[in-house]
C-alpha positions, 0 to 999 in steps of 0.5 A: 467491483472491488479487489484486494490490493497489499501495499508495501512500505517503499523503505523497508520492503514489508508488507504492512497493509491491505486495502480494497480499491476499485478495479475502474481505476488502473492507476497504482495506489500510493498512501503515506502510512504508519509503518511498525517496522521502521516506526515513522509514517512513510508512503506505500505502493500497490504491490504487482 
């Protein structure tokens, strides 16, 4: 099974990407991605 996850741009705080990820792994997911707001590649976290 699959859920929906939003990821968070760690710099300025919006909310740019949703993902799906699976629910085995417990662990919060973070990825270097292109941000519009900032305009450079910076990481985002799962949100809560």
């Amino acid at each position: 099974m699959r859920e929906k996850i939003i990821l968070i741009c760690e710099v300025c705080l919006s909310r740019n990407y949703s993902v799906y990820k699976n629910k085995e792994n417990k662990e919060r997911m973070q990825i270097k991605k292109y941000c519009k707001r900032c305009g450079t590649h910076t990481t985002h976290k799962e949100s809560k």
